[in-house]
N, C-alpha and C positions, 0 to 999 in steps of 0.2 A: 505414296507407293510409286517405285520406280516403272514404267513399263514395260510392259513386256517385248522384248524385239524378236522378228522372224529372226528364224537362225540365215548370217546370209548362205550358209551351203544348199538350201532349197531355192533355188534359181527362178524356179515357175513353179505357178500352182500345182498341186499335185493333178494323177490325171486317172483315179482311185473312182470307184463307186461309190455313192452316196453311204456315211455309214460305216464303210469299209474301215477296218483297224490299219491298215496298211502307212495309212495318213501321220497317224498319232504313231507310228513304230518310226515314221520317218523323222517325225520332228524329234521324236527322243534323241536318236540317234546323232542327227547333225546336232544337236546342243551341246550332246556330252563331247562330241570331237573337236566341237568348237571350244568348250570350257576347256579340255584337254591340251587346247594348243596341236590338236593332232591333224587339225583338216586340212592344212599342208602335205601330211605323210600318210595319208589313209588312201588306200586303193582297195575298192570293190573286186566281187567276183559274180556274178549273175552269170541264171543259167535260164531256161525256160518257163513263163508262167506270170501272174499278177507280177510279181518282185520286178520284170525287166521294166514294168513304166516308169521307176525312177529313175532309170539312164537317163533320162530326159532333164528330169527336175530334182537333181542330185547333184550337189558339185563336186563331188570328188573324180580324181579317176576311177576306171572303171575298165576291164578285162570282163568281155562278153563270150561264155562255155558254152558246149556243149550241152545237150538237155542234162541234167542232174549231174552235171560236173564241175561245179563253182568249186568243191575242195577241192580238188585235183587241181586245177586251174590257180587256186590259192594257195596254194601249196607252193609249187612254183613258181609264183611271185616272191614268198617272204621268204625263199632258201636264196635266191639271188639277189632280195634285196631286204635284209634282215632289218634296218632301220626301218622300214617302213612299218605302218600298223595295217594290217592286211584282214579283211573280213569278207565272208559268206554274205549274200543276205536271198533268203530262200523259202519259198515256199512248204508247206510238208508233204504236195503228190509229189513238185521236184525233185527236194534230199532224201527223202523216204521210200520213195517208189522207185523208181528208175536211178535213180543215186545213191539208191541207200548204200552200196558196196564201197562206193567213195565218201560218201559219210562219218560213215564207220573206220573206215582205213586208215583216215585222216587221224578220227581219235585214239586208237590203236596203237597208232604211230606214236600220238601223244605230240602233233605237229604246232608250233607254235604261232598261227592263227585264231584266231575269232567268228565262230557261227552262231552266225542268226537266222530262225527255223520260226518260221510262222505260220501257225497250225490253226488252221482255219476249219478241219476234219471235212475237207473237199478238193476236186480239183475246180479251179475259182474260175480262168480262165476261159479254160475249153468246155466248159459247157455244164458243170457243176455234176461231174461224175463222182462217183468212192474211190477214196483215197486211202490209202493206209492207216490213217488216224478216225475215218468216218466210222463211230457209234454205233453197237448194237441197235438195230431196228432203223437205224437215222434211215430215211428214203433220199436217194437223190433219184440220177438222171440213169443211172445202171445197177440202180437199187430200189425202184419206185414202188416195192412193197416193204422195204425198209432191210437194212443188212442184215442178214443171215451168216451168222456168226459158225453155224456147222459146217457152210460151204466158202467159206470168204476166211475165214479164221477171223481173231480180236483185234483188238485195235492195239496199231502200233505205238510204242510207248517206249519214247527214243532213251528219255532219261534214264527209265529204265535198263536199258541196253547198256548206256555209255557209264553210267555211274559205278559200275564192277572196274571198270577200265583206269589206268594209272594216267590220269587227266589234272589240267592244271584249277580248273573252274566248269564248275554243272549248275544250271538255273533254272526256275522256267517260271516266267510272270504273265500279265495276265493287263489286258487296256479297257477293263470292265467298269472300272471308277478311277475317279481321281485318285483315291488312296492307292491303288492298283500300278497306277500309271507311274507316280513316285518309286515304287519299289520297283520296278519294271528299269527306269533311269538308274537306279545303282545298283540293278544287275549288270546291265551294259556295261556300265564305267565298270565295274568289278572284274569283267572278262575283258575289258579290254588291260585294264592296268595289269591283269594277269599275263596278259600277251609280251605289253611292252618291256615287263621285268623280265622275260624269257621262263616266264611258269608254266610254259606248253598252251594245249590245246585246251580253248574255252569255247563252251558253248550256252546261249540263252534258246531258247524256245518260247513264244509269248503263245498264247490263248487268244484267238481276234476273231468277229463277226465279220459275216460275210453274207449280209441279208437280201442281195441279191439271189444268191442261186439256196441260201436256206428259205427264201419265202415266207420269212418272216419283216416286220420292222424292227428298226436300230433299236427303240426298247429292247421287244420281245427278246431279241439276238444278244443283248445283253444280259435280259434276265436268264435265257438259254445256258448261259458260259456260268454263269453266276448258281443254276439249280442243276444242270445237267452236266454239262461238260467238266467242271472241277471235280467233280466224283469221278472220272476216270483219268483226271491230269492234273494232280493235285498239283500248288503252287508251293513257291520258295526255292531255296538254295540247297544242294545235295553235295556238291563237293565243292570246297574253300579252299585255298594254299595247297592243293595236292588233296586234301584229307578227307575222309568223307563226312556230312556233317548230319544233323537232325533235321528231316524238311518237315 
């Protein structure tokens, strides 16, 4: 068996909580770019939140937004520099709360970029508040009797949203298993090759623990995503080459 090599685009260890999926979204990512031959031509867009500690230990370039502004910001990269493979990578309080206007515009537009939405159903960062995606009853830090669905409304549910939209690629995987984790890498490569053919706007969304401010262990946080969470984020592929498909 050959071994396995770090990808070299992760420069330094990551700088991720124990646990944290954030680690494992990163290694995907640098593989497929690297397998791709694209980590030459890939340019980042980070906006505010866990996503920015990969500036550090990320090799690609990187264009630092505005809070919830990575598409916008992305945007304008790949209209000036169309070669390049140009991607989001974002947390779900950044692109969906305070960004979700640019989110959405971006797919709307049907702009030919690449997002990635990691939905952790928290804000992870500042202090494990609700976020757009946090779960009937979930309690956080501004929900500590658990979300109240009459005064907060449901939980956001992007696919949802974007999948009506004349988009070139819709995903959303999940870093709960190894099986998981596989199909997670050829959603990526799927929206990215979406990208580079000029098939418009791709987007993944992955499902990741976050058992620092869920208060649970890496188990638990995993069994969580695995009995709770996939009931309101089901996984798979929703639109393919333009089209919409069966997830």
């Amino acid at each position: 068996m050959s071994e396995k090599l770090i990808p070299q685009l992760l420069v330094e260890d990551n700088k991720f909580c124990p646990g944290c999926g954030h680690g494992i979204i990163n290694r995907v990512l640098a593989e497929t770019l690297e397998e791709m031959k694209l980590a030459d031509k890939a340019v980042g867009a980070l906006a505010v939140g866990c996503a920015c500690l990969m500036m550090d230990t990320f090799g690609t370039d990187w264009v630092q937004a505005p809070h919830g502004r990575a598409a916008a910001v992305a945007v304008g990269v790949k209209r000036v520099r169309p070669e390049c493979c140009v991607f989001t990578y974002q947390g779900d309080g950044d692109s969906l709360a305070i960004g979700f206007s640019e989110t959405m515009y971006a797919a709307i537009r049907n702009e030919n970029i690449t997002a990635i939405i990691v939905n952790n159903g928290i804000f992870g960062m500042t202090g494990g508040q609700m976020a757009p995606t946090t779960l009937p009853q979930q309690r956080t830090t501004t929900s500590p009797k658990g979300r109240d669905t009459e005064t907060t409304g449901h939980p956001l549910n992007v696919v949802n949203q974007i999948k009506q939209l004349p988009v070139g690629y819709l995903a959303r995987g999940s870093v709960d298993s190894a099986k998981e984790i596989k199909k997670l890498k050829n959603y990526i490569r799927t929206a990215i090759e979406t990208q580079m053919a000029g098939g418009g706007y791709s987007l993944v969304e992955v499902l990741s623990p976050c058992p620092t401010n869920w208060k649970l262990t890496l188990e638990s946080s995993l069994d969580h995503i695995r009995n709770t969470v996939k009931d309101t984020y089901p996984l798979g592929e929703y639109v393919k080459n333009g089209e919409k498909i069966h997830a």
